[in-house]
N, C-alpha and C positions, 0 to 999 in steps of 0.2 A: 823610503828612507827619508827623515826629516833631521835638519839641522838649523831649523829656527826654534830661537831662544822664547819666543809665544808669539801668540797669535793677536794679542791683546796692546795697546799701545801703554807703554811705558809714561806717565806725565810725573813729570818734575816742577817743582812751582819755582817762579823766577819770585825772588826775594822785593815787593812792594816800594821798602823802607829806599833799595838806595833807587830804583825809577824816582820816588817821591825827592829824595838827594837832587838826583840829577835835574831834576825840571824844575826846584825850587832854586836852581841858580840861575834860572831866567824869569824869577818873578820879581820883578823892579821896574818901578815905575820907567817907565820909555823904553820897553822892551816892547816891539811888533814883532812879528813872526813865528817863525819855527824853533822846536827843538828837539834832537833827532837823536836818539839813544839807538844806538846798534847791539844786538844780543847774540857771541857769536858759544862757540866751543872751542876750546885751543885743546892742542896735540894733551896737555896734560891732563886734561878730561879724557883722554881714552885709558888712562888706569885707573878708570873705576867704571869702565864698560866692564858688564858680563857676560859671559861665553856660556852657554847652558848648551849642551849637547843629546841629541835623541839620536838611538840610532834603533832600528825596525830592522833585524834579520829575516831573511825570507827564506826557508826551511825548503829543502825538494825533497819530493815524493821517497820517505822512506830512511829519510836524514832525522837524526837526533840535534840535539841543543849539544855542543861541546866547546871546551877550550880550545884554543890556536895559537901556535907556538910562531913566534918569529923566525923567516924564514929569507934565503938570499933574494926570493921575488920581493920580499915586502918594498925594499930599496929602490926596486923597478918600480913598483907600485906607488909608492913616495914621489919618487920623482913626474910621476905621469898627475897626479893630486897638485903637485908643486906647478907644474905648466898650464892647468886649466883653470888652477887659479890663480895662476901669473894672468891668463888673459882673461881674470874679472876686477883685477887691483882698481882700474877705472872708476868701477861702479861701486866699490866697498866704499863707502861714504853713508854718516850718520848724519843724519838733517836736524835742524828745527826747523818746524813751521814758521811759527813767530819770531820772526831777528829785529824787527825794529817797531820802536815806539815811537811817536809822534806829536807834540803838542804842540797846538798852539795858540801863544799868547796875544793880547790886547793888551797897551799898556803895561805890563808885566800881570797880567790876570790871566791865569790860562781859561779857556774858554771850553777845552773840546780836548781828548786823545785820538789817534787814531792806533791799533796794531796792525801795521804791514807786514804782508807774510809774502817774504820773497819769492817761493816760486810762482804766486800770481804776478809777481809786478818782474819775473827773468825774463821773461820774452817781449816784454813792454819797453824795452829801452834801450 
């Protein structure tokens, strides 16, 4: 039985125009250093996650394909789905790779980006 939505990874492109926004307010003459764009997802990006659902019946010896009627176990059966994935809430978490962009300036001239991909640099610090 499968319950992943694919197998394939989902990319979404981060909009160019406002990174270019943001780093073009540190190009000004007597600007040295860094400028550090963080890329995150907030709570209200999860309504427009989707849920695709696969489910693979496994037939025994002699058994047909049929309907199933809801039944007083289902509610047991609910609740037992309910607790096993009460103890996966932890790990239900959707990542980006890429969270932060990097540049840095000379004079107010950016020189260089770098993209920091957080879970290389989580355990660095």
């Amino acid at each position: 039985m499968s319950s992943s939505p694919s197998t394939r990874a989902v990319v979404i492109p981060i909009p160019a125009e406002r990174i270019i926004r943001e780093l073009s307010r540190s190009a000004h003459a007597g600007f040295f250093g860094q400028c550090e764009i963080s890329i995150s997802l907030s709570e209200e990006a999860l309504k427009g996650v989707i849920f695709s659902t696969k489910r693979e019946r496994k037939l025994r010896a002699g058994e047909g394909a049929e309907e199933t009627n809801a039944t007083e176990l289902d509610t047991e059966r609910e609740r037992e789905v309910q607790t096993v994935v009460g103890d996966l809430r932890k790990k239900l978490l959707l990542r980006l790779d890429c969270i932060k962009i990097v540049g840095h300036f000379t004079d107010g001239h950016v020189k260089f980006c770098d993209v920091v991909d957080v879970s290389e640099t989580a355990g660095t610090g």
